[in-house]
N, CA, C, O and CB atoms as a CASP TS submission, in Angstrom:
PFRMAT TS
TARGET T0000
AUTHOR 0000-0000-0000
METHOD Language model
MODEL 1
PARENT N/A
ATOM      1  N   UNK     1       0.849  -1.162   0.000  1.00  0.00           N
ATOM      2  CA  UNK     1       0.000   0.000   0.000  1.00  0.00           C
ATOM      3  C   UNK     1       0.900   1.233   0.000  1.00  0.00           C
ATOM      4  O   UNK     1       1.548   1.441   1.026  1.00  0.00           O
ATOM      5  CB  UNK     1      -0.969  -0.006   1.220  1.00  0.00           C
ATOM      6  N   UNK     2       1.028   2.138  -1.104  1.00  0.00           N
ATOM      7  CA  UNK     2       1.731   3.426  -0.828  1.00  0.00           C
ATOM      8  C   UNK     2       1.048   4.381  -0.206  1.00  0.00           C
ATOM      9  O   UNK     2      -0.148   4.626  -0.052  1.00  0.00           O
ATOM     10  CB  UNK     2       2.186   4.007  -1.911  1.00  0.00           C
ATOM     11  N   UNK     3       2.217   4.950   0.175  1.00  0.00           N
ATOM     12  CA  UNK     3       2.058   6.240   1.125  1.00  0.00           C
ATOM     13  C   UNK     3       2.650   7.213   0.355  1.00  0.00           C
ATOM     14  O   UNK     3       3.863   7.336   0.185  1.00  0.00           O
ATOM     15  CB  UNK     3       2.763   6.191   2.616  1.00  0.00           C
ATOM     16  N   UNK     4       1.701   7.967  -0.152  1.00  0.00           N
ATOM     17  CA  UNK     4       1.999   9.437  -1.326  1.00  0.00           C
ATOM     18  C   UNK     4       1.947  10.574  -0.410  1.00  0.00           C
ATOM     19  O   UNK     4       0.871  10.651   0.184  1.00  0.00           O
ATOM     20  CB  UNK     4       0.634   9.780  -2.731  1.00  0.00           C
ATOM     21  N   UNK     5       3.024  11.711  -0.053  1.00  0.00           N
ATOM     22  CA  UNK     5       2.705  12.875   0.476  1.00  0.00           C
ATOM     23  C   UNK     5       2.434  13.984  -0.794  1.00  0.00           C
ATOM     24  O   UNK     5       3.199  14.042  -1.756  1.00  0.00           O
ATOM     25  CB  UNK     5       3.873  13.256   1.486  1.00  0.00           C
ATOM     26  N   UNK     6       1.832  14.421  -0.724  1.00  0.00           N
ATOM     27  CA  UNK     6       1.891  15.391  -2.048  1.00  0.00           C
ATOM     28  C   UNK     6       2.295  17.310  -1.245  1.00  0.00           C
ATOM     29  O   UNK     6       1.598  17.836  -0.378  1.00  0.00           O
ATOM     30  CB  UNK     6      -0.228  15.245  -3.071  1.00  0.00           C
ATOM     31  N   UNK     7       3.327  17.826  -1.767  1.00  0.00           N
ATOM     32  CA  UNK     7       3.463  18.866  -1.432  1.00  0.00           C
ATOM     33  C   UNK     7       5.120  19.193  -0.787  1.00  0.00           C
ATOM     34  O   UNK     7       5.428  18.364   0.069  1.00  0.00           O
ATOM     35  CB  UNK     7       2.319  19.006  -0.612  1.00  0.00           C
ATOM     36  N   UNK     8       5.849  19.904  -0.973  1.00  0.00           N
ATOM     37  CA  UNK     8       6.933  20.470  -0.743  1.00  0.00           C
ATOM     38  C   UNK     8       7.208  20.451   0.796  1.00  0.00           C
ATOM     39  O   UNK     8       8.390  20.429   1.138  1.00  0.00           O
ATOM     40  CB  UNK     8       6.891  21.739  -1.343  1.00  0.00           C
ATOM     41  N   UNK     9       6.204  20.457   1.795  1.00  0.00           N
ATOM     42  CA  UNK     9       6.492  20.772   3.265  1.00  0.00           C
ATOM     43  C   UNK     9       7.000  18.836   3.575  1.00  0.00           C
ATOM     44  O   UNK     9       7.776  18.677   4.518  1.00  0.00           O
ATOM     45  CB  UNK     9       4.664  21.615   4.351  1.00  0.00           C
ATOM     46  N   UNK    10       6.644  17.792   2.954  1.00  0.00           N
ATOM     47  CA  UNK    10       6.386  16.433   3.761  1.00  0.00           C
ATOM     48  C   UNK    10       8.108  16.671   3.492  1.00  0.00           C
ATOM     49  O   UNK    10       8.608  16.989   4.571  1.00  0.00           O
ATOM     50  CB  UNK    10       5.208  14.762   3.038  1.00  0.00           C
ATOM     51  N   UNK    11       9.125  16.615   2.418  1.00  0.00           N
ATOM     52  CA  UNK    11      10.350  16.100   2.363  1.00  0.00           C
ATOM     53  C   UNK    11      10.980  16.932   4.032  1.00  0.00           C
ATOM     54  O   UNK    11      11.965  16.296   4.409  1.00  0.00           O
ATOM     55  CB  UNK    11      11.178  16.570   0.646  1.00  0.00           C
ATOM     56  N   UNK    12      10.735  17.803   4.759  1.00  0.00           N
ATOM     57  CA  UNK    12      11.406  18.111   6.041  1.00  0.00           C
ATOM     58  C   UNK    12      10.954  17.113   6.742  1.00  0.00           C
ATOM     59  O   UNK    12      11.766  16.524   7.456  1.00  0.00           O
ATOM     60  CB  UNK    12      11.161  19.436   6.701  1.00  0.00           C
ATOM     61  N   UNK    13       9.279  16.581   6.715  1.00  0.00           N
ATOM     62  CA  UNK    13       9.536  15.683   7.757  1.00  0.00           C
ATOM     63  C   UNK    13      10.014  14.261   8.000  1.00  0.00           C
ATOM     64  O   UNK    13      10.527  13.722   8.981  1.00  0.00           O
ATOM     65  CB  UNK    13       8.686  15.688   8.181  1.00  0.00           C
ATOM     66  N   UNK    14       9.612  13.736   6.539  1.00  0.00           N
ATOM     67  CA  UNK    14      10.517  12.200   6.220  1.00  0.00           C
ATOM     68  C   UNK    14      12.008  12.666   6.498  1.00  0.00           C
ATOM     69  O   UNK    14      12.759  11.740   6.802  1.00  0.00           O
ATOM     70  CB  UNK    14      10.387  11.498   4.308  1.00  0.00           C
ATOM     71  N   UNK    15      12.646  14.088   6.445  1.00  0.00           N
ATOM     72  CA  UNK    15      14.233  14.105   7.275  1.00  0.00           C
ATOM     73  C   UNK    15      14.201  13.852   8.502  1.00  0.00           C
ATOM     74  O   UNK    15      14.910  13.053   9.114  1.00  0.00           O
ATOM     75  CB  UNK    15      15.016  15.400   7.317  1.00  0.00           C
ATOM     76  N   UNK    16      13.242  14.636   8.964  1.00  0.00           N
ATOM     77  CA  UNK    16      12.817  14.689  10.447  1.00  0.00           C
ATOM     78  C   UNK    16      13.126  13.472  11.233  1.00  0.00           C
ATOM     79  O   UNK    16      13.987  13.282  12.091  1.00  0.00           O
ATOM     80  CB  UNK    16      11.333  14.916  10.572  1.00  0.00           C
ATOM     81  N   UNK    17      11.499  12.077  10.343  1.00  0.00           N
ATOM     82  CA  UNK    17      11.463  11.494  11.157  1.00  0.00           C
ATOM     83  C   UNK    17      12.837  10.352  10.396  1.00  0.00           C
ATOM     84  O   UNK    17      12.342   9.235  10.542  1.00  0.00           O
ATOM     85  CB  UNK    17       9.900  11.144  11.540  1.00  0.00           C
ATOM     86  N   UNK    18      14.126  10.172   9.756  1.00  0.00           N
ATOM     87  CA  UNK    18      14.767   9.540   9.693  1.00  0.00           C
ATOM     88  C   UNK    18      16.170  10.147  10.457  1.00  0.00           C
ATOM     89  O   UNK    18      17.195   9.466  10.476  1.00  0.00           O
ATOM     90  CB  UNK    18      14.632   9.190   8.501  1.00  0.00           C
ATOM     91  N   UNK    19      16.105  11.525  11.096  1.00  0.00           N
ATOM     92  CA  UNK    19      16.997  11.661  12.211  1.00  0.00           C
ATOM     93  C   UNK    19      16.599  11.466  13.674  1.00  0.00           C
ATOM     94  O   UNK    19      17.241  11.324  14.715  1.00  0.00           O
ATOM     95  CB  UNK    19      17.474  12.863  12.124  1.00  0.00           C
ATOM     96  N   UNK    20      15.269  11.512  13.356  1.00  0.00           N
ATOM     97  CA  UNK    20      14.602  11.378  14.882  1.00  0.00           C
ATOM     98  C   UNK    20      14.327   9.906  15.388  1.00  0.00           C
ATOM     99  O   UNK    20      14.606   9.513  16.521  1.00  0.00           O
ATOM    100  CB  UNK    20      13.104  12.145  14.926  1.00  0.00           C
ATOM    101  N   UNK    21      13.737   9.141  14.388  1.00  0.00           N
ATOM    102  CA  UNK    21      13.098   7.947  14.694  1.00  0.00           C
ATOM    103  C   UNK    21      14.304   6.807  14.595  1.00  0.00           C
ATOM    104  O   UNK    21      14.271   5.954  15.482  1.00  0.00           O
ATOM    105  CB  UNK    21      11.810   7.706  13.657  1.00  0.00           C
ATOM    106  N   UNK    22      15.406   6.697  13.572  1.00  0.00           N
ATOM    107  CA  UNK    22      16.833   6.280  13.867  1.00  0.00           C
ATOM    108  C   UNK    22      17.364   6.283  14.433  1.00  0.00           C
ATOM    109  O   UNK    22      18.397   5.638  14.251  1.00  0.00           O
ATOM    110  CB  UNK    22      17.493   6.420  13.596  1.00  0.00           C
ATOM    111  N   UNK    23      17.178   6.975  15.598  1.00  0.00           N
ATOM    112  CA  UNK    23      18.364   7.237  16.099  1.00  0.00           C
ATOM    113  C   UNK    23      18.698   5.967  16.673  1.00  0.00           C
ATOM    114  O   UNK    23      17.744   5.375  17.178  1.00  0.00           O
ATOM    115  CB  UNK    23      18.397   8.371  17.000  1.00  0.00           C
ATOM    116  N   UNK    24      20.018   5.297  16.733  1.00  0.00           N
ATOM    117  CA  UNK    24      20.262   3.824  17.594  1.00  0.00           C
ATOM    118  C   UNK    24      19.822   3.892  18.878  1.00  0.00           C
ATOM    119  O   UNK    24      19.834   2.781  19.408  1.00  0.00           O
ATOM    120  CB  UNK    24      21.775   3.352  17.757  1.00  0.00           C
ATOM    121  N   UNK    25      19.287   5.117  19.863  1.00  0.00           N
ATOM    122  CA  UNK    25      19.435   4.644  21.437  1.00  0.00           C
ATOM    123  C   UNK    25      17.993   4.700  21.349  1.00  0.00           C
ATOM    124  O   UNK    25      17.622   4.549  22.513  1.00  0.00           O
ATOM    125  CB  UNK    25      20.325   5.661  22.772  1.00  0.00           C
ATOM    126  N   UNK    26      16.606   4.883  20.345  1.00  0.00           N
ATOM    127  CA  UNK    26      15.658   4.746  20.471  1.00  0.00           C
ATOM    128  C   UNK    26      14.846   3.835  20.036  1.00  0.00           C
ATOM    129  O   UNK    26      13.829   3.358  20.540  1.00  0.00           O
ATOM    130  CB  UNK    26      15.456   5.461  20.340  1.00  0.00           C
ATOM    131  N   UNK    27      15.596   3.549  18.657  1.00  0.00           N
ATOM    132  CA  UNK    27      14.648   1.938  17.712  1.00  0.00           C
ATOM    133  C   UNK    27      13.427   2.501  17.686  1.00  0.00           C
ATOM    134  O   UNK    27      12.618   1.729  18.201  1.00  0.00           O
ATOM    135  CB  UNK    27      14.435   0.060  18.647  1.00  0.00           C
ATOM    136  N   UNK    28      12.788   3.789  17.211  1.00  0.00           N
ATOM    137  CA  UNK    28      11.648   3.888  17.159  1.00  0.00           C
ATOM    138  C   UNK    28      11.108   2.912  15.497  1.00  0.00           C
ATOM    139  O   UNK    28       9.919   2.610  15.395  1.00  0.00           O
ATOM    140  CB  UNK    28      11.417   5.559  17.349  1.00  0.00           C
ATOM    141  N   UNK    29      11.697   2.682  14.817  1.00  0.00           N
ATOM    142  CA  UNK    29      11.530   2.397  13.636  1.00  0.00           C
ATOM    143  C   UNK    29      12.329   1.701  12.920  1.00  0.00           C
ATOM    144  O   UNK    29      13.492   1.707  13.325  1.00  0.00           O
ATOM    145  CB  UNK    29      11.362   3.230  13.152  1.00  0.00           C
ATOM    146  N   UNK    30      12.077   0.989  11.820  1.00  0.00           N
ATOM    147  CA  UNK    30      13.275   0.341  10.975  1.00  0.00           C
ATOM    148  C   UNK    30      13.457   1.197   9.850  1.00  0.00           C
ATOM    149  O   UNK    30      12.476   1.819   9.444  1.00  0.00           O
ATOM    150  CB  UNK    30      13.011  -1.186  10.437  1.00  0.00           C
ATOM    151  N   UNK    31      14.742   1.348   9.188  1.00  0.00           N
ATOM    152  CA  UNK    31      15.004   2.077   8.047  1.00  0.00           C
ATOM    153  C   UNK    31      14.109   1.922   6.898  1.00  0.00           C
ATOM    154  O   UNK    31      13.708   2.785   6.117  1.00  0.00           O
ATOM    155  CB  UNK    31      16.227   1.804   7.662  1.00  0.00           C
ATOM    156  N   UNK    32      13.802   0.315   6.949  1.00  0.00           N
ATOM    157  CA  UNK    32      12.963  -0.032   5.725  1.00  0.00           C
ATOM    158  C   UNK    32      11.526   0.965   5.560  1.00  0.00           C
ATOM    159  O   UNK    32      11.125   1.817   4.767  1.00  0.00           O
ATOM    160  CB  UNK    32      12.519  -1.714   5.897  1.00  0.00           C
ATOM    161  N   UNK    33      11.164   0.479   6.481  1.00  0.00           N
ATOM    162  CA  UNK    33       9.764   1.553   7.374  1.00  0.00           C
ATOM    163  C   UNK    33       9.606   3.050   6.906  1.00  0.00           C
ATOM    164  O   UNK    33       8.532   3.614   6.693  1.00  0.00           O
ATOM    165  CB  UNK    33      10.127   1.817   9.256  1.00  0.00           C
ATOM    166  N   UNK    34      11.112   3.700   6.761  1.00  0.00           N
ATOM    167  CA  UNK    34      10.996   4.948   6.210  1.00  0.00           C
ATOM    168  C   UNK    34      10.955   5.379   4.599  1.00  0.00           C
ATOM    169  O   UNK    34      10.631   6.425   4.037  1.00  0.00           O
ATOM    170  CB  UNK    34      11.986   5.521   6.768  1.00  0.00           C
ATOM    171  N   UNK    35      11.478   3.970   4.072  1.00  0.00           N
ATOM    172  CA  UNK    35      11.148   3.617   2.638  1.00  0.00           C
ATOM    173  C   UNK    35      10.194   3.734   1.712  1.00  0.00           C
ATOM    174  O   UNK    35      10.291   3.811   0.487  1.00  0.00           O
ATOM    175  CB  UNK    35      11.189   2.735   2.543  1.00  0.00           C
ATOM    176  N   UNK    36       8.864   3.741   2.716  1.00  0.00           N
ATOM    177  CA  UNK    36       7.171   3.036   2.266  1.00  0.00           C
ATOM    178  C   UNK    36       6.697   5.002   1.607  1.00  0.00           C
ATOM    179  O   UNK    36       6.291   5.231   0.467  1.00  0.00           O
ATOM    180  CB  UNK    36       5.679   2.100   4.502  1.00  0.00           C
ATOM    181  N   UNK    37       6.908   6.049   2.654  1.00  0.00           N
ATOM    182  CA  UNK    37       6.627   7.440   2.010  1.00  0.00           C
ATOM    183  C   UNK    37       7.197   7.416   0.786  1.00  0.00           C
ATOM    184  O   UNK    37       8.218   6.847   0.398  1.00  0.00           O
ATOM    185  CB  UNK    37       7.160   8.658   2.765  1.00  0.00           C
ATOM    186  N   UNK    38       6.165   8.321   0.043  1.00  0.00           N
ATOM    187  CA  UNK    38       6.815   8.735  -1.224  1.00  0.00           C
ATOM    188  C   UNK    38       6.439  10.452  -1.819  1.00  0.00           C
ATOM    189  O   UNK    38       5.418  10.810  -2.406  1.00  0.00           O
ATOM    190  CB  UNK    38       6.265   7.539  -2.363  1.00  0.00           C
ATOM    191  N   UNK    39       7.469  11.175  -1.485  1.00  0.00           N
ATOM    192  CA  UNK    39       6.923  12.510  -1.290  1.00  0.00           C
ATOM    193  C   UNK    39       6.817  13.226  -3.254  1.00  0.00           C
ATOM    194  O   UNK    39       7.731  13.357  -4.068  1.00  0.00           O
ATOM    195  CB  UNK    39       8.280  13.519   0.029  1.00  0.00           C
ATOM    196  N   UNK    40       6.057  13.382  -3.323  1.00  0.00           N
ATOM    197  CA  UNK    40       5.683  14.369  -4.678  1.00  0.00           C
ATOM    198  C   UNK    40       5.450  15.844  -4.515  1.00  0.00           C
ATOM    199  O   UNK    40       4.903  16.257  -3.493  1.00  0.00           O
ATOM    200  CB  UNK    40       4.338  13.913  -5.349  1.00  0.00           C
ATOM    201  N   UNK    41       5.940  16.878  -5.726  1.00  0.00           N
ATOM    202  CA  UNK    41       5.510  18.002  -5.580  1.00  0.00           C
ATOM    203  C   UNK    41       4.322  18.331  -5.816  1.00  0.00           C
ATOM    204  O   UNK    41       3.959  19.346  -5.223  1.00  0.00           O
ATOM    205  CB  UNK    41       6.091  18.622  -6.065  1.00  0.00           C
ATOM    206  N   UNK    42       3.250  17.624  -6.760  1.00  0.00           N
ATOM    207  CA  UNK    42       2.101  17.902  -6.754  1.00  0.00           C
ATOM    208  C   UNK    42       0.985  16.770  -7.243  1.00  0.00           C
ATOM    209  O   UNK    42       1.424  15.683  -7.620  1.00  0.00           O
ATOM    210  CB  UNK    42       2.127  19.003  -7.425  1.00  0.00           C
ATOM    211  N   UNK    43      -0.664  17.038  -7.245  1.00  0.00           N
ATOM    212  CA  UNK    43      -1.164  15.815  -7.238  1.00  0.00           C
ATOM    213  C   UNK    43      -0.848  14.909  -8.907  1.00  0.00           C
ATOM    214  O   UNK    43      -1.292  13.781  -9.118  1.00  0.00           O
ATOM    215  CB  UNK    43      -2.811  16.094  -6.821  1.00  0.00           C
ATOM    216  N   UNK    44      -0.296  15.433  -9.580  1.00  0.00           N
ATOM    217  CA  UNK    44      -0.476  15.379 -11.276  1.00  0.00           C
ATOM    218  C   UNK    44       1.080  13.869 -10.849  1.00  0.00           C
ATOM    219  O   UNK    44       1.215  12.723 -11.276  1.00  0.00           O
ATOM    220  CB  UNK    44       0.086  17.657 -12.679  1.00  0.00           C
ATOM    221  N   UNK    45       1.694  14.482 -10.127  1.00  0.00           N
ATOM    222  CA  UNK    45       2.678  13.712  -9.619  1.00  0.00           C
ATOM    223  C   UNK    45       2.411  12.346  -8.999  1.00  0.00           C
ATOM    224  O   UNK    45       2.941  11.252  -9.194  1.00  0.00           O
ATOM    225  CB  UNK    45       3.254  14.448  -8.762  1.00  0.00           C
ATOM    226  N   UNK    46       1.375  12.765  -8.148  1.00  0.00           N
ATOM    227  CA  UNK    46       0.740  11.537  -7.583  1.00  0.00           C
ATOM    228  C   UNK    46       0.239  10.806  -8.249  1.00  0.00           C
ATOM    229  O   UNK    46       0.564   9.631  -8.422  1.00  0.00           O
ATOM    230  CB  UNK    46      -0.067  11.647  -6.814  1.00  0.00           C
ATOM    231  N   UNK    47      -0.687  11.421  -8.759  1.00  0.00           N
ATOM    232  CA  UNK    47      -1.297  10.474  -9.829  1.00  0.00           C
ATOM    233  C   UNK    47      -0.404   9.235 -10.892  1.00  0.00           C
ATOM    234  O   UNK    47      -0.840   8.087 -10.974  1.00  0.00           O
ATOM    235  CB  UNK    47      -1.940  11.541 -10.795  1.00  0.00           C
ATOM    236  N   UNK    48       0.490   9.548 -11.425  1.00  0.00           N
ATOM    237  CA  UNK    48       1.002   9.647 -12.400  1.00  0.00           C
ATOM    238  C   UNK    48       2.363   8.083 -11.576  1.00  0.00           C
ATOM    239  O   UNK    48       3.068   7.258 -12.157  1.00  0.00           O
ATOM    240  CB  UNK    48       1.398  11.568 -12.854  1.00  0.00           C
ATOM    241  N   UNK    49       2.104   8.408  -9.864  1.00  0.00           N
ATOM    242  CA  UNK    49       2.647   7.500  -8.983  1.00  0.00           C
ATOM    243  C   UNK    49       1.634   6.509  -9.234  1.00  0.00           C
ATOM    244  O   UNK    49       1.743   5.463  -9.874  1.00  0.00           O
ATOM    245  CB  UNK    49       2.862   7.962  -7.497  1.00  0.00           C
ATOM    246  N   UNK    50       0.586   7.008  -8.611  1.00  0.00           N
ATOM    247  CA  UNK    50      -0.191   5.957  -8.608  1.00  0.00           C
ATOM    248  C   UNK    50      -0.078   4.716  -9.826  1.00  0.00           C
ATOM    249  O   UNK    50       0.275   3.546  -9.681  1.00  0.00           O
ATOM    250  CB  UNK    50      -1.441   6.581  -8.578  1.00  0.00           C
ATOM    251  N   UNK    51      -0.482   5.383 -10.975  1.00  0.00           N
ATOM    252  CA  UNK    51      -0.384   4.680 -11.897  1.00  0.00           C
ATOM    253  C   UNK    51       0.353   3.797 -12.150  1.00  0.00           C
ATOM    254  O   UNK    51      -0.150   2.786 -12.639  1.00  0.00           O
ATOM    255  CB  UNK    51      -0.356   5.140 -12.536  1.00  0.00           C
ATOM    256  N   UNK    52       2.188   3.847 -11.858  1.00  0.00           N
ATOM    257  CA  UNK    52       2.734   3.187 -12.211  1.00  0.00           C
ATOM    258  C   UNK    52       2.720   2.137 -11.541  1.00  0.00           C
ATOM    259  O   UNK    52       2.533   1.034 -12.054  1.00  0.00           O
ATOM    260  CB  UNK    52       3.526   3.591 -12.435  1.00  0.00           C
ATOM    261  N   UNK    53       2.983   2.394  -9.859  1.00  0.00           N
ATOM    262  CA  UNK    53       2.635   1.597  -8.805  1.00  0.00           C
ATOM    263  C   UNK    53       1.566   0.244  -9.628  1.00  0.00           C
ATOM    264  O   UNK    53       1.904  -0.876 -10.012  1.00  0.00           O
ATOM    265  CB  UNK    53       1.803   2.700  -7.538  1.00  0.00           C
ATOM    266  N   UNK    54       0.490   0.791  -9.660  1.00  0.00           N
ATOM    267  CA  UNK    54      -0.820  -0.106  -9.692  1.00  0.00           C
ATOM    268  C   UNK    54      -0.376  -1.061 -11.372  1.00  0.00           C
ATOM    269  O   UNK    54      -0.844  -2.172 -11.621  1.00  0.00           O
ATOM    270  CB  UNK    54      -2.664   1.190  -9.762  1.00  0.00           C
ATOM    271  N   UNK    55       0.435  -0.423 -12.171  1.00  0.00           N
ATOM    272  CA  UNK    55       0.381  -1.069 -13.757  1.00  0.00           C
ATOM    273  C   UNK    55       1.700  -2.119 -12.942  1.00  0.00           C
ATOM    274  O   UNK    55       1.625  -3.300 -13.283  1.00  0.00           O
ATOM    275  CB  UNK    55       0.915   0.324 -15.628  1.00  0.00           C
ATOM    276  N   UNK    56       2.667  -1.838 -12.093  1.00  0.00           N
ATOM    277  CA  UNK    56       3.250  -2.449 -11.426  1.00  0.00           C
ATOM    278  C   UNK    56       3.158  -3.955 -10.783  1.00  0.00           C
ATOM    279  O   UNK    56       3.732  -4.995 -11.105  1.00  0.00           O
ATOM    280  CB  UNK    56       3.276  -1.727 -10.851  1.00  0.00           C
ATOM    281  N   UNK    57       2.131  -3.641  -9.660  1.00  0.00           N
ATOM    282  CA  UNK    57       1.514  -4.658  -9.109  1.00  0.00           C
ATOM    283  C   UNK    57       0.769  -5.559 -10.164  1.00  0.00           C
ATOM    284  O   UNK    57       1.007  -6.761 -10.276  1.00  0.00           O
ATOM    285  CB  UNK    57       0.652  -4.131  -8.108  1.00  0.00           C
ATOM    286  N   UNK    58       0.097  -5.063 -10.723  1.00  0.00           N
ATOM    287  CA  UNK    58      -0.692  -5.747 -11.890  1.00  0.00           C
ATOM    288  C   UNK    58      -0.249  -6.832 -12.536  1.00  0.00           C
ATOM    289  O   UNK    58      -0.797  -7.923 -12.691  1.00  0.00           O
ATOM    290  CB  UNK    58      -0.899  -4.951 -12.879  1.00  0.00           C
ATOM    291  N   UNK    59       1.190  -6.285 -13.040  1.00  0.00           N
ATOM    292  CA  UNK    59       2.355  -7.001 -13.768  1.00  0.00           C
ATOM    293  C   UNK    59       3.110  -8.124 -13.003  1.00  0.00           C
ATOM    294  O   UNK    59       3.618  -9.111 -13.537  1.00  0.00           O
ATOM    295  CB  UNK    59       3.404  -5.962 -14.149  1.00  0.00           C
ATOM    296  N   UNK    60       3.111  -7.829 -11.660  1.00  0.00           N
ATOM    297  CA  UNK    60       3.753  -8.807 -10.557  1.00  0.00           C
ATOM    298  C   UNK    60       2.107  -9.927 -10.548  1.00  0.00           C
ATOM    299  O   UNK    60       2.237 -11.040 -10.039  1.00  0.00           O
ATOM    300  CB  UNK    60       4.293  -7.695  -8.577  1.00  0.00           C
ATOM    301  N   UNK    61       1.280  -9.698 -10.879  1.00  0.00           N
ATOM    302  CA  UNK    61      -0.144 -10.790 -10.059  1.00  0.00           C
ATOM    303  C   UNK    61       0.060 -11.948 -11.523  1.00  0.00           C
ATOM    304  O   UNK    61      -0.019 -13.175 -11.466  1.00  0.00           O
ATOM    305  CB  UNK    61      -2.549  -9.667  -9.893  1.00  0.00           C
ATOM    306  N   UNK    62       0.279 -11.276 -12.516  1.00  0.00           N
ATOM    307  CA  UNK    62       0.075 -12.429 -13.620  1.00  0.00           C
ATOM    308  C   UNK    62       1.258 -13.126 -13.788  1.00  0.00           C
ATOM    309  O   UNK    62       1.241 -14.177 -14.429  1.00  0.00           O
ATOM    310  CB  UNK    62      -0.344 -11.926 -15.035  1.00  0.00           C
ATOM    311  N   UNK    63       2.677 -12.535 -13.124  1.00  0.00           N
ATOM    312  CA  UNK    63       3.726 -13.317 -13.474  1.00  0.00           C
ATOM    313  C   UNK    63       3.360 -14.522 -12.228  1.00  0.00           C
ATOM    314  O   UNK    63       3.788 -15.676 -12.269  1.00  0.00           O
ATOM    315  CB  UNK    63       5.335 -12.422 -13.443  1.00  0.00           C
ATOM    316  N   UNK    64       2.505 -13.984 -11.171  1.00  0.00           N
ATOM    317  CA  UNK    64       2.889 -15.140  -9.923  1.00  0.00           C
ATOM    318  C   UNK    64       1.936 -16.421  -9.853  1.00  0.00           C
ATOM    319  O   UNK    64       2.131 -17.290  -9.003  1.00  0.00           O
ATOM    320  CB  UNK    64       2.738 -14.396  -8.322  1.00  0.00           C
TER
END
């Protein structure tokens, strides 16, 4: 399931939370975990995510 931020403000906080939530003396999170966001500048962007994502998956259901 993706996680699309759409808009210029989310890339401070995916920094945020990969200096904050990393840190080794807290383990709030796994690196992978911070992987799953996917920040875009706008919805035309998203969209255009979406799409590939989904023609993606699509392509993975008939090979399996």
């Amino acid at each position: 399931m993706p996680l699309i931020l759409v808009g210029r403000m989310w890339n401070g906080l995916i920094d945020w939370t990969r200096t904050s939530m990393l840190d080794p003396r807290l383990q709030l999170a796994n690196p992978d975990d911070l992987e799953i966001p996917q920040c875009v500048g706008t919805g035309d962007e998203a969209i255009a995510l979406v799409r590939d994502l989904h023609a993606r998956w699509r392509a993975a259901r008939v090979t399996s």
